[in-house]
N, C-alpha and C positions, 0 to 999 in steps of 0.2 A: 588640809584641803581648803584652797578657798572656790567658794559657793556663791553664784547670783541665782537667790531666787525672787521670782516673778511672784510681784504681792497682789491680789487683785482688791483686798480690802483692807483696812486694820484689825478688826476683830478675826479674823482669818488668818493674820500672821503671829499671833500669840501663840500658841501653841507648836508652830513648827518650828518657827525661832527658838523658843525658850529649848525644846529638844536640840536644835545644832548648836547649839552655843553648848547646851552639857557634855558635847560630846566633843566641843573644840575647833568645830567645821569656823572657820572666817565666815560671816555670810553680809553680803552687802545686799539690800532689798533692788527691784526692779521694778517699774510701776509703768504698765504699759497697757491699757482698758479702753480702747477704742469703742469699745459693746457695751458700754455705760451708757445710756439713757434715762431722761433727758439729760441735756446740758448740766441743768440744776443736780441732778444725783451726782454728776462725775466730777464736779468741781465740789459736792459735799466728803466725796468720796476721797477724793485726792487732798483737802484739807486733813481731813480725822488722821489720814496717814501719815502724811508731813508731820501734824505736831507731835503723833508717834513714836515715831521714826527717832526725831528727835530729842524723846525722853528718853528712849531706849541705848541713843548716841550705833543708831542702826544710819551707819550709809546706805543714801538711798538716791537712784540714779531713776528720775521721772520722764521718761518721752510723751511729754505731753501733747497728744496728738486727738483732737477729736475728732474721728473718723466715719458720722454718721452718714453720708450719702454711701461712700464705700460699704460699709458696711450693710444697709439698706438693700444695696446693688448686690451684693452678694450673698444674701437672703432669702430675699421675696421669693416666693413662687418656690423657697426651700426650706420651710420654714423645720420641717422635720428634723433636718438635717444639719443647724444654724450651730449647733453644738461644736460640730466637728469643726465647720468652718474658724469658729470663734477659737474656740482652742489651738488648732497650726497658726492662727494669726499670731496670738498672743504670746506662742512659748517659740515659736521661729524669731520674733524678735528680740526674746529672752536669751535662746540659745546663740545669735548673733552678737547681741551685747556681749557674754559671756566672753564667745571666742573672742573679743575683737580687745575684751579685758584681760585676757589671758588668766582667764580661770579656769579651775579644774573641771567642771561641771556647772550643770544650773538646774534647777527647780522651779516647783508652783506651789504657792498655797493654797490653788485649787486641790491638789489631794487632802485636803484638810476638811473639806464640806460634805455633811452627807448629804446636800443637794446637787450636787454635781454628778455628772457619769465619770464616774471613777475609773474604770476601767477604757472609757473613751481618752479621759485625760492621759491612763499610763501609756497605754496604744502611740497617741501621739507625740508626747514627749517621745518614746522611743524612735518614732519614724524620724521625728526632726535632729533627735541626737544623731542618725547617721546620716542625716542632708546634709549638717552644719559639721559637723567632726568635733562634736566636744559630747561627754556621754552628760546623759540625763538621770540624777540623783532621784530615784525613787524609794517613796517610803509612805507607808500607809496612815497619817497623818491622824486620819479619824477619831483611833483609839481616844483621841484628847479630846475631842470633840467639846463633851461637858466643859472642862477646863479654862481652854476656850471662852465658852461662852460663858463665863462666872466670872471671869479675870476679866473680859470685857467691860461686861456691867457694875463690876466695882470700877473699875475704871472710868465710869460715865460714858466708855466710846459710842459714838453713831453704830447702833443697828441697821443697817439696811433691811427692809421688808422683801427684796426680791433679789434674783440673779445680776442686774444688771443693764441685761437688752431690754428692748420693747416688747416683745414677745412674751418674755418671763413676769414683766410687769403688769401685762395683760391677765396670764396666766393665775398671776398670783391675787389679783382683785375680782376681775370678771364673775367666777363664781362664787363670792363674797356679797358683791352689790346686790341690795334688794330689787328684783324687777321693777322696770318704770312703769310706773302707773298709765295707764294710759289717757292721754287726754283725748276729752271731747270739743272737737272745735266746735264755735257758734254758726249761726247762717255766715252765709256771706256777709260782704258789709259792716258786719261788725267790728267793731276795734276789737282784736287779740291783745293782750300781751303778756310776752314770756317770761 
């Protein structure tokens, strides 16, 4: 079988990899993350995996695209719902690659996170495997999870602290930060400064 799956980070694709490869699956990576926020995350993000990729001698095929107004634009005002969106973005252009490579199938390393909606992911890969005509390799990645995240950190890889988008990065500090103090401004007239 050969297999493009869609990597969304380096320490994410340790575990699923090391499983296809024991079992013989070809897998060539996919790096397509539009919903990486800021700039600076997606180009730390896309480096960690490049030099990955290439220790590992992991073909890996990057549509480097940064897509934040789109994205933005397709969001806002949904913010509930930014999951789903992010997910058909991500794995339609996975499963397009795929067919257009004439592979058997294709994947995500999103089933690999137990931060992710798992179930939203398989849902969708499904939907898009029979938009696009090429089926969607599911498998519940998780189980590796720990793994994962050991094999990483010997590895010295970049941890990312959040999902990704703005939202998740909000999500993920917001309730961290200690409240702002609040300032008392002087009279008027006064020189402030901040």
């Amino acid at each position: 079988m050969n297999l493009l799956l869609h990597i969304c980070c380096a320490p994410c694709a340790i575990y699923p990899l090391s499983v296809l490869r024991d079992r013989k699956v070809e897998t060539a990576g996919f790096f397509f993350n539009p919903n990486i926020h800021p700039f600076t995350e997606y180009r730390k993000r896309l480096s960690v995996l490049t030099d990955y990729a290439s220790s590992m001698d992991l073909p890996l095929i990057v549509k480097d695209q940064y897509l934040l107004k789109e994205f933005l634009r397709e969001t806002v005002s949904r913010e509930e719902n930014r999951c789903l969106y992010c997910y058909r973005m991500r794995l339609t252009a996975a499963a397009r690659e795929a067919r257009e490579r004439g592979d058997d199938a294709f994947s995500t390393t999103l089933l690999y996170s137990r931060y992710q909606k798992h179930e939203l992911v398989k849902q969708v890969g499904g939907e898009v495997a029979v938009e696009q005509g090429i089926p969607f390799y599911y498998e519940d990645f998780r189980t590796g999870w720990q793994i994962g995240v050991d094999r990483s950190r010997e590895l010295g890889l970049y941890r990312q602290p959040y999902c990704g988008c703005i939202f998740s990065e909000m999500e993920r500090y917001m309730n961290k930060t200690p409240e702002l103090k609040k300032v008392h401004l002087r009279k008027s007239g006064e020189n402030i400064r901040g």
